[in-house]
N, C-alpha and C positions, 0 to 999 in steps of 0.2 A: 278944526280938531287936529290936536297932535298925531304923526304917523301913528305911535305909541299905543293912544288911546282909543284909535282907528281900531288898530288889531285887537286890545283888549275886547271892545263894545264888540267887533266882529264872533270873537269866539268866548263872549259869554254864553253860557247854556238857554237854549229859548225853550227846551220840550222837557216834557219827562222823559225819564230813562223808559224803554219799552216794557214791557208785560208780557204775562200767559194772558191778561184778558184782551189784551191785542189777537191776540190768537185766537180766541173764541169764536166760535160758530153754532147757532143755534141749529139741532139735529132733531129729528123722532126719538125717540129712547121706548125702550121694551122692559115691563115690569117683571116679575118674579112668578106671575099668573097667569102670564100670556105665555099660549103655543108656539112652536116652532112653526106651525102653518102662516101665522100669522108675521112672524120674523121674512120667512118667504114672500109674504104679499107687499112688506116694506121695502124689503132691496125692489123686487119686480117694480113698486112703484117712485124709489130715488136711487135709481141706475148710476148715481156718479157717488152715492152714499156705501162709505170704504167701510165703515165699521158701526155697530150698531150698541149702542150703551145700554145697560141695564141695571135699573135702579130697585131698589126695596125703601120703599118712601120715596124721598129727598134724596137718598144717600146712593153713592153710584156704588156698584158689587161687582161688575166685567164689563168686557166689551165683546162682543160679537164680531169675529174677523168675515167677512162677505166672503173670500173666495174659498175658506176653509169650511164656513157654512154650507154654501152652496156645492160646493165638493164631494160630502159629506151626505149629504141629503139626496144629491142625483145616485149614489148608491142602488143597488135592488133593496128594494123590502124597507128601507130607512124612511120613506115617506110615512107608510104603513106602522113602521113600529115608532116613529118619532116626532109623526106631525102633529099629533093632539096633545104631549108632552109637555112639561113646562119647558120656556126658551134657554135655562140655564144649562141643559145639555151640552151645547156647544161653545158652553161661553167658557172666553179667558177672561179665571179668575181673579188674577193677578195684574191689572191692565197698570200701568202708569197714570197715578191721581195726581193732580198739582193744585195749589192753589190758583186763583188768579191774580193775587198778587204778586208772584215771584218772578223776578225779577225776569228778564232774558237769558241771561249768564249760566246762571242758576240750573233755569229749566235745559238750558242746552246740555249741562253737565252732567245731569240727571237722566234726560234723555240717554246720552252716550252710555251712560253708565247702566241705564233701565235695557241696552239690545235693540238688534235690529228690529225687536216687531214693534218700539215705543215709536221708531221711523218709520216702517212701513205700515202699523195697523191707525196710527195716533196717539192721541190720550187722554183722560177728560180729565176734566175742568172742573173744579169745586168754588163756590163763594162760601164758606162758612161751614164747609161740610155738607152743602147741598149741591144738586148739581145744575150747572150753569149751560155744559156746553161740551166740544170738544175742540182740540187744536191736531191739525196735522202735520206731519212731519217733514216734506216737502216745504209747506209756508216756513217754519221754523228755520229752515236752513236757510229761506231767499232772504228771510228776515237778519240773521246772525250775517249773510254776505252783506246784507246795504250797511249796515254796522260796523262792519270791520271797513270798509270802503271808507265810510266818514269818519273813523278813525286815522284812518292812514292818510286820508286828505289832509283831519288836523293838522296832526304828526308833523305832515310834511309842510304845510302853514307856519307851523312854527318855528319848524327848523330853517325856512325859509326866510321869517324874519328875526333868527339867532344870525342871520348870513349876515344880511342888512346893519345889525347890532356890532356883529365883529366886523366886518371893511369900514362902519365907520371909525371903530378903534384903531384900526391900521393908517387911516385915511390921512391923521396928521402927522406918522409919521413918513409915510410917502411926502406928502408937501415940504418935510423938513429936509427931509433927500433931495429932492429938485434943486433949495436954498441954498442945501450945503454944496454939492457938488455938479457941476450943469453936465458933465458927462459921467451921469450912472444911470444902469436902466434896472428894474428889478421885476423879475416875475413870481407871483403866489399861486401856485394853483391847488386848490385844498380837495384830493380826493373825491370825496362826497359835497354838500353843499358846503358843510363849515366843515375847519380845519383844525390842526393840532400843531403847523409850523405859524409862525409869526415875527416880525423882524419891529426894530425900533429903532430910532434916528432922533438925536438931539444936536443942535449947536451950543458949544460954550467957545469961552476968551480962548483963543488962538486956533481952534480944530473943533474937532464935531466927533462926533460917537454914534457907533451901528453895533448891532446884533441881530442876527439872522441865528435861528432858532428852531427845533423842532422837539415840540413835548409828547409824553403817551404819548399814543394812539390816536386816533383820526374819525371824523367825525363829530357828535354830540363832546362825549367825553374827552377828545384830546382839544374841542375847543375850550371845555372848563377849565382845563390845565392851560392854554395858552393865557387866558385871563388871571389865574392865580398867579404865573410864573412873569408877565410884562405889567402887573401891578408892584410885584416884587422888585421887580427894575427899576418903575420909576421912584418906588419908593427908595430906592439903593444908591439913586442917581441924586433925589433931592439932600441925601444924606452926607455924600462921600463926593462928590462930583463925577465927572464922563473922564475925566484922567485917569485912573487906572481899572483897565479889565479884569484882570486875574482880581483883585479887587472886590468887585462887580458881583463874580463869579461865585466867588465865597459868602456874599452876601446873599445871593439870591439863592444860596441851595442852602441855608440856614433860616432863611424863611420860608421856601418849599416844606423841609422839613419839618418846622415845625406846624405849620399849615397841615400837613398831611400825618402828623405822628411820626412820621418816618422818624427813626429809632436805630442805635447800636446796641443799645444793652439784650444779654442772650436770653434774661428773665420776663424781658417785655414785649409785645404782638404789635409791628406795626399795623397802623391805621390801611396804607397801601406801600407798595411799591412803584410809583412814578418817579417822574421828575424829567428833564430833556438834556439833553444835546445842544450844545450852542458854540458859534463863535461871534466874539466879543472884538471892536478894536478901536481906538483912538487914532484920530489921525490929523496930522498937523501940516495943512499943504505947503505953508510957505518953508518951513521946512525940510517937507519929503520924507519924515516919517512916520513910521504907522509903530504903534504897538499892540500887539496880538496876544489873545489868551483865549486856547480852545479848550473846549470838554466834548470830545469825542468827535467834534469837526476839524475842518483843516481849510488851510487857505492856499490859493493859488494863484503864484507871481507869477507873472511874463513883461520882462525889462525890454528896452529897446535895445535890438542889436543882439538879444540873445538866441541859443540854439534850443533851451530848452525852456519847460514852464517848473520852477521852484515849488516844492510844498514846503508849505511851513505846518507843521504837525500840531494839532491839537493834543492834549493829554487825553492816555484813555481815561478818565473816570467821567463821569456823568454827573451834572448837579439833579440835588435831589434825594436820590433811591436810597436806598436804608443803606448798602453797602459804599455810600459815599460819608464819611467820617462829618462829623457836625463842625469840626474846625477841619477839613480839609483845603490844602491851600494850592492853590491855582499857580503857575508863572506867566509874567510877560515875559514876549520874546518883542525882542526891536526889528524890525524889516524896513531896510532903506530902500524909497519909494524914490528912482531918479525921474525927472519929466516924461510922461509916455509910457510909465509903466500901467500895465494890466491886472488889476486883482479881480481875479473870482470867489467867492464863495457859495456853496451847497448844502442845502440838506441833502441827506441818504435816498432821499426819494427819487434821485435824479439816477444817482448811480447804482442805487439796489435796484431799479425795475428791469422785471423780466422781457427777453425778447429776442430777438433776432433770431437769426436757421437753428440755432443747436437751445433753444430757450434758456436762455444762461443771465447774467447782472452785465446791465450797459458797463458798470465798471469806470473806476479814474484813469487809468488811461486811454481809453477813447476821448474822455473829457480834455484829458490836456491837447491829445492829438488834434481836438475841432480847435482848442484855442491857438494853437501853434498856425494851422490853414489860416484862421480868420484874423489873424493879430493886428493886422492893418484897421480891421473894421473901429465901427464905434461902437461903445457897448449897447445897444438897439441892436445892430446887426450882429452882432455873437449870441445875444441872447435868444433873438429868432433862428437861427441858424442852431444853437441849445434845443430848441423846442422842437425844431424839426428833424432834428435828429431822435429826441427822444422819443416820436409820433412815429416815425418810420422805427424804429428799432422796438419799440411796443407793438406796432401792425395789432395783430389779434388780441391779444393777450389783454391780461384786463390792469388797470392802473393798483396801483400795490400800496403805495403812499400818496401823501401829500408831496410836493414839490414846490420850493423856494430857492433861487438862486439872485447872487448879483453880481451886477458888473461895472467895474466902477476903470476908469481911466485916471491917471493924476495929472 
């Protein structure tokens, strides 16, 4: 059996959804005839029986609270004036009826809404307008907690294998990265289980094409954006070729946009506001250049022999968001790549995270600073020596984003 259908078959539905008749407990109940002396001799004889039901036929009319009863009755003179009494005296009128068909949901919401005595006295229980039973309010809570419990196991099943679904998406373009280039390392670490960055690696005739990415948000929803926005790509890529970014760019935030309604006109209501951040680049080893087009990333040289690390500036606009124009057009910029040079690229998740003594953003100049110390390394050791840096400069603090970066050598 396929993984696939492994999980399906696992988290089909085997039971019914639960019930008030799940709840149900057969009780004594006290007619409209019977004395209060008599309500007396039923608690005295089921000392763990919290409330006492009373019916006129079939049909339930109160319930009798135990400790208000009994309360009430140990009085002076209230035996004598209330014990031969019908039992309606002390009865709440008003009790919470339910069916026994309704659902769990339902009754819980009811409950809440019926007061604290529908949780502390109970409530009965009807089949058809007669009466069945009662449910207590304790049970009902243990009950809604195993529910929410296997809920959130689901939940988390599934989002578990949405993880599985996206690394293997990812998984051919890492192998393409190995192919294309034998010294680059790349690390993904997506917040929660699945992610909202994503990167993509092709070879064509003379060079090969990367994009490192980061869409919405993180999580559930910034992984469905990573999948709208690297189908958009390869679709961009079969159309136009991996030669030009800027390119690329314009393509894939024309079909974000329209994918998502994103919209300029001022009479119309986008669908949302998404879309990501990316840097895009061609690169051609036997020549030693790279062409680059960023939307709201940026890239980072370190040449041999040099004193500093170069940025090459992405544009701000963002593909995607409504406030990105539908024919918005991107530039390459050319970056001469001599043997031994160092390119980094990041998502925001690396240098927005909070941390260190004054809780502040790691920041791109720290970034360039570790690549400056580590420049000798191979991109493996800068990129550990990345991570460990971002682990100690996060210390407590809790992780903010997703985080994507690479390292590539030429």
């Amino acid at each position: 059996m396929s993984e696939s259908r492994a999980y399906l078959t696992e988290f089909r539905p085997r039971f019914r959804s639960p019930s008030a008749a799940d709840l149900c407990t057969p009780v004594p109940c006290m007619t409209t005839g019977q004395t209060n002396e008599e309500v007396l001799d039923v608690f005295s004889r089921h000392r763990d029986l919290v409330a006492l039901p009373v019916l006129e036929g079939e049909r339930p009319i109160g319930l009798i609270n135990r400790n208000i009863f009994l309360s009430q009755m140990s009085k002076q003179f209230r035996m004598e004036l209330y014990g031969r009494k019908s039992c309606i005296a002390f009865m709440d009128k008003e009790p919470l009826v339910v069916d026994a068909a309704m659902d769990i949901d339902t009754l819980t919401v009811r409950t809440v809404e019926y007061g604290e005595k529908a949780l502390a006295d109970g409530f009965i229980i009807t089949r058809g307008g007669a009466f069945a039973g009662v449910g207590n309010g304790l049970q009902l809570m243990r009950v809604v907690a195993d529910m929410q419990a296997s809920r959130n196991r689901q939940i988390m099943h599934s989002i578990e294998y949405a993880s599985v679904i996206q690394q293997s998406t990812l998984r051919a373009s890492r192998d393409t990265l190995a192919r294309a280039c034998a010294h680059a390392d790349l690390v993904w670490e997506p917040r929660d289980v699945v992610g909202g960055d994503f990167y993509q690696f092709c070879l064509a005739d003379g060079g090969w094409f990367g994009a490192v990415a980061d869409c919405t948000g993180h999580g559930v929803p910034g992984a469905f954006m990573t999948l709208i926005a690297s189908t958009s790509l390869g679709k961009a890529i079969e159309r136009h070729g991996a030669q030009d970014p800027a390119g690329l760019l314009g393509s894939v935030n024309r079909s974000i946009k329209q994918v998502l309604g994103q919209v300029d006109g001022k009479d119309e209501t986008p669908g949302s506001d998404d879309g990501m951040d990316a840097a895009f680049f061609w690169f051609e080893p036997a020549a030693g250049r790279l062409v680059f087009a960023g939307a709201r990333l940026s890239l980072l040289v370190l040449r041999p022999g040099a004193d500093t690390v170069d940025v090459v500036e992405g544009q701000r606009k963002g593909v995607g968001y409504v406030d990105s124009a539908l024919d918005y057009a991107w530039e390459n910029q050319g970056v001469p790549l001599p043997a031994g040079s160092l390119v980094f690229i990041t998502t925001d998740g690396l240098t927005d995270q909070v941390g260190g003594p004054r809780a502040i953003a790691l920041g791109k100049r720290r970034i360039r600073e570790l690549l400056l110390r580590h420049r000798d390394g191979s991109p493996q050791e800068i990129n550990r020596a990345v991570l460990e840096c971002l682990r100690e400069w996060q210390g407590d603090h809790a992780r903010r984003d997703d985080v994507t970066f690479l390292s590539l050598r030429t």
